[in-house]
C-alpha positions in Angstrom: 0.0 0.0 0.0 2.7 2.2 1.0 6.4 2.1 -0.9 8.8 1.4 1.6 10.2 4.0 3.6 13.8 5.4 3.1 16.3 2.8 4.9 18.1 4.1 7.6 21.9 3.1 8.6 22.9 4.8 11.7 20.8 4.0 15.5 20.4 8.4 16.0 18.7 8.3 12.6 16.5 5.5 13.8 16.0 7.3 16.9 14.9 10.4 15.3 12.4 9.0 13.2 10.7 7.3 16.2 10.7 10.5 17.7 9.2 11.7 14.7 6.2 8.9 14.2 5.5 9.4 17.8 5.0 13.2 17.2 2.3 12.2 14.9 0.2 10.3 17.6 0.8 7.7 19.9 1.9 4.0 19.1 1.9 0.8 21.1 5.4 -0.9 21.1 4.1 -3.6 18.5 3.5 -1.1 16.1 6.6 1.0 16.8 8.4 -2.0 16.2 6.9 -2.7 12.9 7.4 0.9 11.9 11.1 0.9 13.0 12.1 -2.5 10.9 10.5 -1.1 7.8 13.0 1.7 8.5 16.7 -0.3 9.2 17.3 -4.1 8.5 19.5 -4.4 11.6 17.5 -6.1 14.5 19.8 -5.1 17.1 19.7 -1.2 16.1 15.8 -1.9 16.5 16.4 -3.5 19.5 18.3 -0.8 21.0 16.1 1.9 20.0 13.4 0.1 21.4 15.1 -0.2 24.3 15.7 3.8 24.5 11.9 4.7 24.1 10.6 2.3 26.6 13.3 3.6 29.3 12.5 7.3 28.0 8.8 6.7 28.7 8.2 7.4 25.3 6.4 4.0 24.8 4.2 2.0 27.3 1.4 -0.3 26.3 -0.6 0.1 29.3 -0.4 4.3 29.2 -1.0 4.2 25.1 -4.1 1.4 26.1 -5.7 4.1 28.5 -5.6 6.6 26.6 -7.0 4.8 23.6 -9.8 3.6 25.3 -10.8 7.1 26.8 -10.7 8.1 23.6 -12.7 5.9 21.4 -15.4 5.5 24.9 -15.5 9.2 24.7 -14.9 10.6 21.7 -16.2 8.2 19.3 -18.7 6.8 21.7 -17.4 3.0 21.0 -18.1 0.0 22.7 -16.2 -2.3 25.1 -15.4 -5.0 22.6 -15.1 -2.9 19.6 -12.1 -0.9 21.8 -10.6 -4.6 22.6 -10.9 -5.3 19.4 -8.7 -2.2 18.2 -6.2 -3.0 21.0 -5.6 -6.4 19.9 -5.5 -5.7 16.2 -2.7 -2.7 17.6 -0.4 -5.6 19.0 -1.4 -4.6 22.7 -1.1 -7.1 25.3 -4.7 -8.8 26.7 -3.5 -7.9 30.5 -3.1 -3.7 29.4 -6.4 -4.0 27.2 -8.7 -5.3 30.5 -7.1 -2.9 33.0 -7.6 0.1 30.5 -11.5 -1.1 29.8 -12.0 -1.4 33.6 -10.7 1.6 34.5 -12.9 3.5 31.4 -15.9 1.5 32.9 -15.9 2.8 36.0 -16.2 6.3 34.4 -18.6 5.9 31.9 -21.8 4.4 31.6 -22.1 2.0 28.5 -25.7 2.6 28.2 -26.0 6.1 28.0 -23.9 5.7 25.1 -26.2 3.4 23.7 -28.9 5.8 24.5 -27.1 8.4 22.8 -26.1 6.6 19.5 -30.0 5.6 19.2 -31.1 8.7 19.9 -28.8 10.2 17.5 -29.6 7.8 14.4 -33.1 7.7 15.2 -33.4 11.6 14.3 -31.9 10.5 11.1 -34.7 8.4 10.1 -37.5 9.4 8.2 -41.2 8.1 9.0 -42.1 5.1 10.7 -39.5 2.5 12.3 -40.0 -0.3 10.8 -38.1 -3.6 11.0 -35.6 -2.8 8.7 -34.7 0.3 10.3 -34.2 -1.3 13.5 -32.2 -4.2 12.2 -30.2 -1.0 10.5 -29.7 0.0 13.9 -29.2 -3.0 16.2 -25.8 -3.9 13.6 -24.6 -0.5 13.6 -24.5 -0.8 17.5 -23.2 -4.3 17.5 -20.6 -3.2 15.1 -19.9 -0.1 17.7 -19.1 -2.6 20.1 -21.9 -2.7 22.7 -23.0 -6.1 24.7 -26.1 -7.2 22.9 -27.8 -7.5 26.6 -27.4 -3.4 26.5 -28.5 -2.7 22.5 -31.6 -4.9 23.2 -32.9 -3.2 26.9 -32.2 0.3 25.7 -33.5 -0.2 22.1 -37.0 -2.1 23.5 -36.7 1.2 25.9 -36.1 4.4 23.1 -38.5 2.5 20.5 -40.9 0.7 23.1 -41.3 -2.1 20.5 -40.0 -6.0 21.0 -36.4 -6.2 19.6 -36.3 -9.4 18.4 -33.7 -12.0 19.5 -30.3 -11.5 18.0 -28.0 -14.3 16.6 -26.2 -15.4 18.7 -23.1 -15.5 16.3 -23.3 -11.5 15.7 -21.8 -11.1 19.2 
């Protein structure tokens, strides 16, 4: 997708252009590892750099996990799993990814959310919901992330109308 960065021979010209791609926005060490070896062959000028960050502070899985998950909770009003999801797929370790989702739930409240992504795609509709509409909605929220338990109590409660069950495989 992308052509392959110029190759860099020295460890300070490594080190800068970490310094650089962290400048851009944060990075969990998987993926500033993956960044770095598209940048210099040698695994031991990788290695040291790494090394560098990590004991600079500049990297940390369990800070960079936090903050990722206030963000998407917050900002993009994401679910628990769809943030896990994210996590993983970023090379973050399963221990960092639980302690930052149970530190975000104790400060949000997943079904308000809910509430408010219902709310907000319910004034998109025009006329009647019908079933279609709802199905519309009860994937978009899956796909957000959201337990179904949650999607179904505050959709039956915004739309007082049965939501049906869902498959279980969607979850």
């Amino acid at each position: 997708m992308f052509p392959k960065p110029r190759q860099l021979d020295s460890e300070s010209a490594l080190y800068d252009a970490a310094i650089k791609i962290l400048m851009r926005r944060a990075h969990s060490i998987h993926e500033m590892r993956q960044a770095l070896e598209r940048r210099c062959e040698d695994a031991s000028m990788v290695k040291n750099v790494m090394a560098r960050l990590k004991s600079a502070g500049l990297i940390d899985d369990a800070r960079y996990a936090s903050q990722f998950a206030h963000q998407r909770t917050e900002g993009r009003k994401q679910g628990k799993y769809r943030v896990a999801r994210d996590l993983r797929a970023r090379g973050v370790p399963d221990r960092h990814i639980e302690a930052a989702l149970e530190e975000v739930a104790k400060s949000t409240d997943e079904a308000a959310l809910v509430r408010q992504r219902i709310e907000r795609k319910l004034r998109s509709f025009r006329g009647e919901i019908d079933e279609k509409k709802l199905a519309s909605l009860y994937r978009s929220l899956l796909h957000a992330g959201f337990s179904v338990d949650i999607i179904r109590r505050e959709l039956h409660l915004m739309t007082r109308e049965n939501v049906p069950e869902g498959d279980p495989g969607m979850e």
